[in-house]
C-alpha positions in Angstrom: 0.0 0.0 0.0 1.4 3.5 -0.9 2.4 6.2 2.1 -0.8 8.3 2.3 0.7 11.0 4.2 3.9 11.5 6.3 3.8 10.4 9.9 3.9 12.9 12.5 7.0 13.6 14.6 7.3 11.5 17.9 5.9 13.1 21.0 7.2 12.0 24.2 3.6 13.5 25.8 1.3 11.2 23.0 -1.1 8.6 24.2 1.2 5.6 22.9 4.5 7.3 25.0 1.9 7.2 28.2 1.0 3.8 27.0 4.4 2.5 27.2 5.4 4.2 29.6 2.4 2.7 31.7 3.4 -0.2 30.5 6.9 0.0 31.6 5.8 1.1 35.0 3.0 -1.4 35.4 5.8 -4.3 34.7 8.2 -3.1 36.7 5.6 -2.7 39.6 4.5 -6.5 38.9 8.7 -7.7 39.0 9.4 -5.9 42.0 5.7 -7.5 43.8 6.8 -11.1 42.1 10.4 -10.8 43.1 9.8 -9.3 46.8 6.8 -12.2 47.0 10.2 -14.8 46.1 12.1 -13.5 48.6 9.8 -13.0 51.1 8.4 -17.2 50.3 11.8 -18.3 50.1 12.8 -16.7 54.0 9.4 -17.4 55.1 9.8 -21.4 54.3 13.3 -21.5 55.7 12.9 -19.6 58.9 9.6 -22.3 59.3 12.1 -24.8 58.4 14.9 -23.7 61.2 12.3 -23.2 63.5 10.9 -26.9 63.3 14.2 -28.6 63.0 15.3 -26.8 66.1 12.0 -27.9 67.8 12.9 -31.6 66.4 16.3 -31.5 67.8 15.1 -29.8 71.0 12.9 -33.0 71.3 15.4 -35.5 70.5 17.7 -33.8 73.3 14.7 -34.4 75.7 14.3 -37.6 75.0 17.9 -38.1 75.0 18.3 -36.5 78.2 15.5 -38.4 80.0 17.2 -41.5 78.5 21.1 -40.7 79.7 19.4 -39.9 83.4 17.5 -43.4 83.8 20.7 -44.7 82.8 23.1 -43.1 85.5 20.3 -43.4 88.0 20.3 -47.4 87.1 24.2 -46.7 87.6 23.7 -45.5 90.7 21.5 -47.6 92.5 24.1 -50.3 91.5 26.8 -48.5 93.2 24.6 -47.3 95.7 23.8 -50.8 96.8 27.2 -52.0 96.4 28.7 -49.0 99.1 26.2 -50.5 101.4 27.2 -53.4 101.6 31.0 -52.8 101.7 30.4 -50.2 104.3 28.5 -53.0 106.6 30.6 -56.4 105.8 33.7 -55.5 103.9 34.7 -59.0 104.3 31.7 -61.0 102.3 31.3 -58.6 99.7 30.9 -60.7 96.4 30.1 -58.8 93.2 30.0 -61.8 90.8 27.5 -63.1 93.3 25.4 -60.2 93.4 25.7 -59.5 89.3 24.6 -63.7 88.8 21.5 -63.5 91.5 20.7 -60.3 89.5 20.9 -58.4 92.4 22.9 -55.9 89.7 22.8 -55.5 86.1 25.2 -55.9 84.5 24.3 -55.1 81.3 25.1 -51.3 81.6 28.2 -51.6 82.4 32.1 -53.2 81.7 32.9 -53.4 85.1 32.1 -52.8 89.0 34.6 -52.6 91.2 35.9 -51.6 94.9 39.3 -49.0 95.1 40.3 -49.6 98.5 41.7 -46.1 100.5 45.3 -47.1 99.1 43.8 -46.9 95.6 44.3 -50.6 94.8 41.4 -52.1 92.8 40.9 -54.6 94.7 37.4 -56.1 94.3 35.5 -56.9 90.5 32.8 -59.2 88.7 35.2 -59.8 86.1 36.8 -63.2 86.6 40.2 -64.0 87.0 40.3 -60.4 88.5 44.1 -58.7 88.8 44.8 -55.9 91.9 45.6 -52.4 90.0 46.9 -49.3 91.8 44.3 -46.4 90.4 44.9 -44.0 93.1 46.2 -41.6 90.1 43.1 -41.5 88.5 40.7 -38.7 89.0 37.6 -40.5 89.9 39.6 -41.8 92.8 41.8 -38.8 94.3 38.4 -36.6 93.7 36.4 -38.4 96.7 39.7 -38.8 99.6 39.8 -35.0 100.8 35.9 -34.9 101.5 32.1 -37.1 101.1 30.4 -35.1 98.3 27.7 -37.3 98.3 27.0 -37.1 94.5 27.8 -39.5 92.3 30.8 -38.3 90.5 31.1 -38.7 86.7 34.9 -39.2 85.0 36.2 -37.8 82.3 36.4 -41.0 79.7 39.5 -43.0 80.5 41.0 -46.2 79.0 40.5 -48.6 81.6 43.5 -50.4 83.4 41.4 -53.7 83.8 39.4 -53.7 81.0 41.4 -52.0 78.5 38.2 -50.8 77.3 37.4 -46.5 76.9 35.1 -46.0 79.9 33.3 -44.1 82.1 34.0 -44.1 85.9 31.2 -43.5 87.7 32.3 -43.5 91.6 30.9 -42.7 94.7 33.1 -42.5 98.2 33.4 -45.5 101.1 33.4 -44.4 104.4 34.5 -46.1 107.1 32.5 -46.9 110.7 34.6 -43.5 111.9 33.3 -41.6 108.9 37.1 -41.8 107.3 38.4 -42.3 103.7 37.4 -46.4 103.2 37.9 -46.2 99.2 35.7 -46.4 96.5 33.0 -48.0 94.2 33.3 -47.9 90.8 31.7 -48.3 87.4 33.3 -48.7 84.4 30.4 -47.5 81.8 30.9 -47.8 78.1 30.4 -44.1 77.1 29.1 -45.0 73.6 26.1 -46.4 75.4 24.2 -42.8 75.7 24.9 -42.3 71.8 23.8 -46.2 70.4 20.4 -45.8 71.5 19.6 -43.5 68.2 21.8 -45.6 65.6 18.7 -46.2 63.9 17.2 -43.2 63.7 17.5 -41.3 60.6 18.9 -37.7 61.5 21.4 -38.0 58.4 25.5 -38.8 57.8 26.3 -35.5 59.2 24.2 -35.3 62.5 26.0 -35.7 65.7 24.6 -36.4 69.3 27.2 -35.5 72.1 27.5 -36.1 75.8 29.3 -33.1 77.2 30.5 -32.7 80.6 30.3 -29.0 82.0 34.0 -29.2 82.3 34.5 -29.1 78.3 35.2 -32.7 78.1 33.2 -34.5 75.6 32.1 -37.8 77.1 30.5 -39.5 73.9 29.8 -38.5 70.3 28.2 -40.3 67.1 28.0 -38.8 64.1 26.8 -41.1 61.4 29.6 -44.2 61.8 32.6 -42.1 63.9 31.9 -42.4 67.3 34.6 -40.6 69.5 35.4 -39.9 73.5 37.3 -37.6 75.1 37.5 -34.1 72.6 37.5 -30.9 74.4 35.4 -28.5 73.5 36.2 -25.8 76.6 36.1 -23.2 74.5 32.1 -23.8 72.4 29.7 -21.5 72.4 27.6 -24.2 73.8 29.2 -24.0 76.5 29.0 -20.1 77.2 24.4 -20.9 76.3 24.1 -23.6 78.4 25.8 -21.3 82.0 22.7 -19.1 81.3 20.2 -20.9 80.3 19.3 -24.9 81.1 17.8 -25.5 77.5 17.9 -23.6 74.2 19.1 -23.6 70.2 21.8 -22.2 68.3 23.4 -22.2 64.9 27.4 -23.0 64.7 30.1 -24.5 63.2 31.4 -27.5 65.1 34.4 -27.1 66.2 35.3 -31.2 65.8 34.8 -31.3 62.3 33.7 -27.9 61.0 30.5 -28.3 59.5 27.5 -25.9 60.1 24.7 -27.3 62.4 21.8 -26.4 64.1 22.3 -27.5 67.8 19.9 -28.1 70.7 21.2 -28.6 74.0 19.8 -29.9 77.4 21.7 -29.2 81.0 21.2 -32.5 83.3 19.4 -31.7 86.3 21.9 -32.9 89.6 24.5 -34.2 87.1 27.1 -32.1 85.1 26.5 -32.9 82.2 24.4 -31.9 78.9 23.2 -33.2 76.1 23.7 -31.9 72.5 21.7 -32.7 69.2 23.4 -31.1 66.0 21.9 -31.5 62.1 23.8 -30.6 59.5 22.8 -27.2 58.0 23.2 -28.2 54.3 21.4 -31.6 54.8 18.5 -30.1 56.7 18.3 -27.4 54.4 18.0 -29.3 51.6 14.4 -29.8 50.5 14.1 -26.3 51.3 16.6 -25.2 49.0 15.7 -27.4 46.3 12.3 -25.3 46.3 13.8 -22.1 46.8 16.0 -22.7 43.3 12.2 -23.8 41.8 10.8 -20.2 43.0 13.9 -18.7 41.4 13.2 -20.1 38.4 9.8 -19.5 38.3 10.4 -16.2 39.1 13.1 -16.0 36.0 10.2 -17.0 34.3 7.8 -14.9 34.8 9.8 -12.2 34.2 11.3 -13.2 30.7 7.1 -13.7 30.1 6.1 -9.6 31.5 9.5 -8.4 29.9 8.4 -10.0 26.2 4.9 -9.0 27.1 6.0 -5.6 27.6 7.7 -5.2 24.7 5.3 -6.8 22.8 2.6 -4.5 24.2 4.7 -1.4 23.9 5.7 -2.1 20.5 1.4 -2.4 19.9 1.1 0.8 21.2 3.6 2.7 19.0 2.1 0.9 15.5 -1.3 1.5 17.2 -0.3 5.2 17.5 1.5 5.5 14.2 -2.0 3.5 12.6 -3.9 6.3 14.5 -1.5 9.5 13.5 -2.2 7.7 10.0 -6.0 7.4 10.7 -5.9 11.2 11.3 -3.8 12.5 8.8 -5.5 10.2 5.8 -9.0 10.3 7.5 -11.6 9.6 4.9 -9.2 7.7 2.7 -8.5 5.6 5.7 -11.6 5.0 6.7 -12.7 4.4 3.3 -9.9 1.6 3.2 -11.0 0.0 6.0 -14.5 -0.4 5.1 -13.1 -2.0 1.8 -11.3 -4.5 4.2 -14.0 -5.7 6.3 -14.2 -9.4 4.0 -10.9 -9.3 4.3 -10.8 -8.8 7.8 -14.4 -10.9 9.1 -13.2 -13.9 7.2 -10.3 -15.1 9.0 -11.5 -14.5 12.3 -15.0 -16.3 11.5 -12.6 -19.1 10.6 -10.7 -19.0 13.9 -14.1 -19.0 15.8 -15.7 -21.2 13.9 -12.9 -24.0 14.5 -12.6 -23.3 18.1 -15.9 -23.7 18.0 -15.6 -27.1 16.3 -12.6 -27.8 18.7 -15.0 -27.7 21.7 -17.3 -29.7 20.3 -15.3 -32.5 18.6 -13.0 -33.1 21.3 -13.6 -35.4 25.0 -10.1 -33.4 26.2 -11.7 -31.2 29.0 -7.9 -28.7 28.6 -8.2 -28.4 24.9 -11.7 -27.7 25.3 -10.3 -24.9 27.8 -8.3 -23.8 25.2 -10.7 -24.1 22.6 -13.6 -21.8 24.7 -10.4 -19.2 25.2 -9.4 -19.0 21.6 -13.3 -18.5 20.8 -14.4 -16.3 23.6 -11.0 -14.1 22.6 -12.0 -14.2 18.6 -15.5 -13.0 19.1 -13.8 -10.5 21.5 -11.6 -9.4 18.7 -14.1 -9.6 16.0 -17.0 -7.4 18.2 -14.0 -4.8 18.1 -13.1 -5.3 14.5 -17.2 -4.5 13.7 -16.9 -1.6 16.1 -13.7 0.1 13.7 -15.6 -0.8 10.4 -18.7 0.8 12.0 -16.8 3.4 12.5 -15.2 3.7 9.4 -18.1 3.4 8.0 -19.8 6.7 9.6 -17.0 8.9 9.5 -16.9 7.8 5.5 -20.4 8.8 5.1 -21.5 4.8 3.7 -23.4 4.0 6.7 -27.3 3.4 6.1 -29.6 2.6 8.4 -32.2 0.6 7.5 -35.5 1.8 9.5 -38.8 -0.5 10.4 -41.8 -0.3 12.4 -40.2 -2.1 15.5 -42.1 -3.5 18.4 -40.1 -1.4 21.3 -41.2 -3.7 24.3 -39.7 -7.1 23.0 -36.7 -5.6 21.7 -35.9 -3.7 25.3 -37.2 -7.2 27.3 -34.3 -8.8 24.7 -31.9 -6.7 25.9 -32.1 -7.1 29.2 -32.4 -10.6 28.9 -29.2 -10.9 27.4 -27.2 -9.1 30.0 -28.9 -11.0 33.4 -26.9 -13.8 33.4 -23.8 -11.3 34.4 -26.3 -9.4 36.9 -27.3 -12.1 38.3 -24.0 -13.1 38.8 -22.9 -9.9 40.4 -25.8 -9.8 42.6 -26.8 -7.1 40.7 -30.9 -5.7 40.5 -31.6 -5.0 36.5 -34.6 -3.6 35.8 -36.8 -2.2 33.1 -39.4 0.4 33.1 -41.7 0.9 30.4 -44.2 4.1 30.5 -47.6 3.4 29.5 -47.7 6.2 27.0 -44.5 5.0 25.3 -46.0 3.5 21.9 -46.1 0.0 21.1 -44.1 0.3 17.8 -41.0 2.8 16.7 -39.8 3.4 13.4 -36.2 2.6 13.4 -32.9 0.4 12.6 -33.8 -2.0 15.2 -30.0 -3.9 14.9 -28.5 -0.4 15.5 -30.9 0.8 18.5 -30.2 -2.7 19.8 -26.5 -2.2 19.4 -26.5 1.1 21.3 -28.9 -0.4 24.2 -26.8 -3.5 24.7 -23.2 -1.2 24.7 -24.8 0.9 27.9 -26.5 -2.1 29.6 -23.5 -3.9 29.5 -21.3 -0.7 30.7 -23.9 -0.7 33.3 -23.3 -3.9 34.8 -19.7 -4.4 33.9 -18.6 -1.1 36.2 -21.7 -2.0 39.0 -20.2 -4.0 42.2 -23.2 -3.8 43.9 -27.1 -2.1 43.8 -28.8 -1.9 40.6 -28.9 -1.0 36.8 -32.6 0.3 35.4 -33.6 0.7 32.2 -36.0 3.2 31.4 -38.1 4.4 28.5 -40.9 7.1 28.4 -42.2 9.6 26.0 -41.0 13.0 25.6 -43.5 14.8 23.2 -42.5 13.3 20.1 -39.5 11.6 20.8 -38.6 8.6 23.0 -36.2 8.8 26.0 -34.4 6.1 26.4 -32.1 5.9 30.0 -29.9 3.7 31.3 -29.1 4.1 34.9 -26.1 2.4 37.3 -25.1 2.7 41.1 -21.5 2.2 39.5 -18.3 4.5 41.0 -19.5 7.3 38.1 -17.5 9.3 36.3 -15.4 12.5 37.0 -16.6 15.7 35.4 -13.2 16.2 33.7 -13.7 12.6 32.0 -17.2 13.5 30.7 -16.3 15.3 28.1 -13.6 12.9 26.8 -15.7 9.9 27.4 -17.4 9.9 24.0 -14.5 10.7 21.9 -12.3 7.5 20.2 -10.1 5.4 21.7 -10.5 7.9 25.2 -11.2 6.8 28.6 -11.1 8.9 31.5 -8.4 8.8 33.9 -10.4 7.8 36.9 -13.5 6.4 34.5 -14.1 2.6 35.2 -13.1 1.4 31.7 -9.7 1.7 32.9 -9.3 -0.3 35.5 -11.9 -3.4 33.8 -10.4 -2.9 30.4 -12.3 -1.9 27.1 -11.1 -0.2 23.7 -12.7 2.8 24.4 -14.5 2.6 20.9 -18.5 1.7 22.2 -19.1 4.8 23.3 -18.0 7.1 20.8 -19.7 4.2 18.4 -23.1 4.2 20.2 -22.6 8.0 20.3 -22.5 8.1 16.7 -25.5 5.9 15.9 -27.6 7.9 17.8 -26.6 10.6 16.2 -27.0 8.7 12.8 -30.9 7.9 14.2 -32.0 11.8 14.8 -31.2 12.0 18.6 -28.1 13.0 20.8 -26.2 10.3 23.4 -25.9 12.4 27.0 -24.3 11.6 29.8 -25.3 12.8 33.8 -22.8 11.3 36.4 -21.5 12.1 40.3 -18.4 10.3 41.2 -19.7 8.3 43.8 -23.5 8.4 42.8 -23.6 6.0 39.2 -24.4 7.4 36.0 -26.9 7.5 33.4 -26.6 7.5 30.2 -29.6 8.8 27.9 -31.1 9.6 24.3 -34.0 10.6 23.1 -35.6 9.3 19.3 -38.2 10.4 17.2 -41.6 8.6 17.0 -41.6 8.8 13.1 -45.1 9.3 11.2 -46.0 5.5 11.9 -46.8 6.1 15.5 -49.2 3.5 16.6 
């Protein structure tokens, strides 16, 4: 097609720049909302993560704790019985005896023993039992100066006559005069705190610890290495567990240096504590595979509004050009058009009419979906491709209307018919009012008053959130007034002016926020005119509008 004029000069202040520039802003408002929503889903989800596996490990420390003090109070009444009877008859004391009448268990334990005040180890239950000298060790010289009365708890030592890594849990002798008389011992196997959770699950990295208050680690698992006697003096578990008995924190370990969530317990009348560790990567894990799926998603989405940003913007600037065309060619455009309505009506009948055939030829409930979209969006498109060859049409001087005697109350009860499906479905009241002294029949295009009905009853409801939408129709002399009447947001008085015109919508005017192309309107305007009568618009922001025209009876009033 030949240039028909020169296009105008861009203008940074023309509707398509405020287009794309609304655009613009309008995407990067919906990236910024998407991306903050990311972020703030991604922290959300892990903070609810850290806080549940620090409730889980707090839980497993309870458990672990109730299960490490049944097991030194089992200890205990072993060597509590034992004292007793060593303190009565020294002399008939037999702990093989006592261990096979299962007067003790033995089954928590390597070894039970008597230190006599010279530190030999001079009673056991282990058979073929040789005297040691243990008064070096700790859990002997700890109980000569003074009777603590507590059951004292080594650090873990590699026993003499077991040559086993152990435990001594001791308690003093005295004698009749209330003197130094020795000591009974335990030799526990440390490991026994930490085997009772081999089988659960808490992953390779995990680690349960027994920790004296003194530093002095007195068993650790962590999947398959179990190890004794690591200090750990200087942990901030430590430094938590001095002010408060319980509680959580996040460190590296300073054993094998991976990150872990720790939850501790303090012992109550022992110094000890308990510690449950997970591995922050492993626990983490889940979480971060779904944060990486956001991201992506969220990569997504914006490669999507970026291309549908440009695509739009780049609509808007051949949509302006097309309409600096329009304006400059005017009736030689609009001529064109008109010429190019087959052209136009055909291909689009032939896109409804096969997602018509789509929807009804296929059992696949999505492609029917799709189908209802593609034809819902091509009737869409070919409503507004009418509305521009209407247009065209007019401003070419070709349109004719094509006037009958018209029965007026079946075509008004048609109309609102058609549009209380979507008022019903708003909850919205639509009504029509019919004055007796309107006549029965008007001369007129019927199709075209239709047209211009059905474009303000469905403004009507479409902008209405709630109340009602009446149509009206009395008699004004000779001519008819018809009104249509909504308790919509209304329209501002600088809009109502530009409300009529092309491809104009008001700034604060409905349209804008619902959508619309801003061509039924000026269309319906335009008809009216066409039929001998005037489109008119009364409106309050906050009160509804109502739009109105009168017609002429024509000389077959009946």
């Amino acid at each position: 097609m030949p240039e028909l004029s020169r296009p105008p000069a861009s203008n940074p202040h023309s509707a398509s720049a405020q287009g794309r520039r609304l655009v613009w802003t309008f995407a990067l408002a919906l990236l910024v909302l998407n991306w903050c929503a990311i972020t703030f889903k991604i922290h959300n989800e892990e903070s609810l993560e850290i806080a549940s596996i620090n409730q889980d490990n707090l839980n497993l420390a309870r458990a672990l704790e109730e299960h490490t003090l049944r097991t030194l109070k089992s200890v205990d009444q072993a060597v509590m019985f034992l004292k007793y009877q060593y303190e009565r008859h020294p002399e008939k004391v037999d702990i093989a005896a006592y261990v096979r009448d299962g007067m003790i268990f033995s089954n928590l334990f390597n070894q039970l023993g008597i230190i006599d005040e010279h530190g030999k180890y001079i009673l056991s239950n282990l058979p073929n039992h040789k005297v040691l000298d243990l008064s070096d060790r700790e859990h002997f010289r700890v109980h000569i100066a003074r009777d603590t009365g507590q059951l004292f708890v080594s650090k873990p030592v590699l026993g003499r006559a077991s040559g086993k890594w152990s435990l001594q849990l001791t308690r003093r002798i005295n004698k009749p005069d209330g003197s130094f008389g020795g000591v009974v011992v335990v030799s526990l196997d440390p490991l026994y705190f930490t085997q009772l959770y081999a089988d659960v699950n808490l992953g390779p990295h995990s680690v349960i610890t027994l920790l004296g208050l003194d530093g002095i680690v007195r068993a650790r698992k962590s999947g398959k290495d179990e190890q004794v006697g690591q200090s750990l003096a200087n942990s901030p578990i430590l430094t938590a567990a001095s002010k408060e008995a319980s509680g959580t924190l996040e460190l590296t370990s300073s054993i094998d240096k991976i990150d872990r969530f720790f939850a501790y317990r303090v012992l109550f009348d022992y110094p000890l504590m308990v510690i449950v560790g997970s591995d922050r990567n492993e626990a983490l894990a889940e979480t971060r595979h779904r944060a990486w799926s956001y991201l992506a998603f969220g990569g997504l989405v914006t490669l999507i509004v970026l291309a549908f940003s440009w695509g739009i913007g780049l609509l808007l600037a051949r949509l302006e050009q097309s309409r600096a065309k329009a304006e400059e060619a005017n009736r030689l455009k609009s001529e064109f058009l008109a010429s190019m309505s087959h052209e136009l009506r055909t291909p689009l009948n032939g896109i409804i009419g096969y997602a018509e055939l789509l929807q009804e030829s296929t059992d696949d409930q999505d492609l029917r979906e799709y189908a209802g979209t593609i034809h819902s969006s091509g009737s869409h498109l070919l409503e507004l491709v009418n509305s521009i060859l209407d247009l065209a049409k007019i401003e070419a001087g070709r349109f004719e209307l094509a006037p009958t005697l018209e029965p007026l109350q079946p075509l008004l009860q048609r109309v609102v018919q058609a549009h209380q499906p979507q008022a019903d479905g708003k909850g919205l009241a639509l009504n029509l009012e019919i004055d007796r002294d309107v006549p029965r029949q008007l001369l007129c295009d019927h199709l075209r008053l239709t047209q211009v009905l059905n474009n303000l009853v469905h403004n009507g409801v479409k902008f209405t959130d709630r109340g009602t939408v009446d149509v009206s129709v009395r008699r004004d002399g000779k001519r008819i007034r018809f009104a249509v009447r909504d308790s919509g947001p209304g329209i501002a008085p600088a809009d109502q002016e530009t409300i009529f015109d092309k491809f104009r919508q008001g700034e604060s005017f409905a349209t804008r926020r619902q959508g619309g192309s801003g061509l039924g309107l000026a269309l319906s305007r335009q008809l009216v005119e066409l039929m001998g009568g005037r489109l008119t618009l009364q409106s309050e922001p906050g009160r509804g509008s109502e739009f109105y025209f009168t017609l002429p009876i024509g000389e077959k009033e009946e």
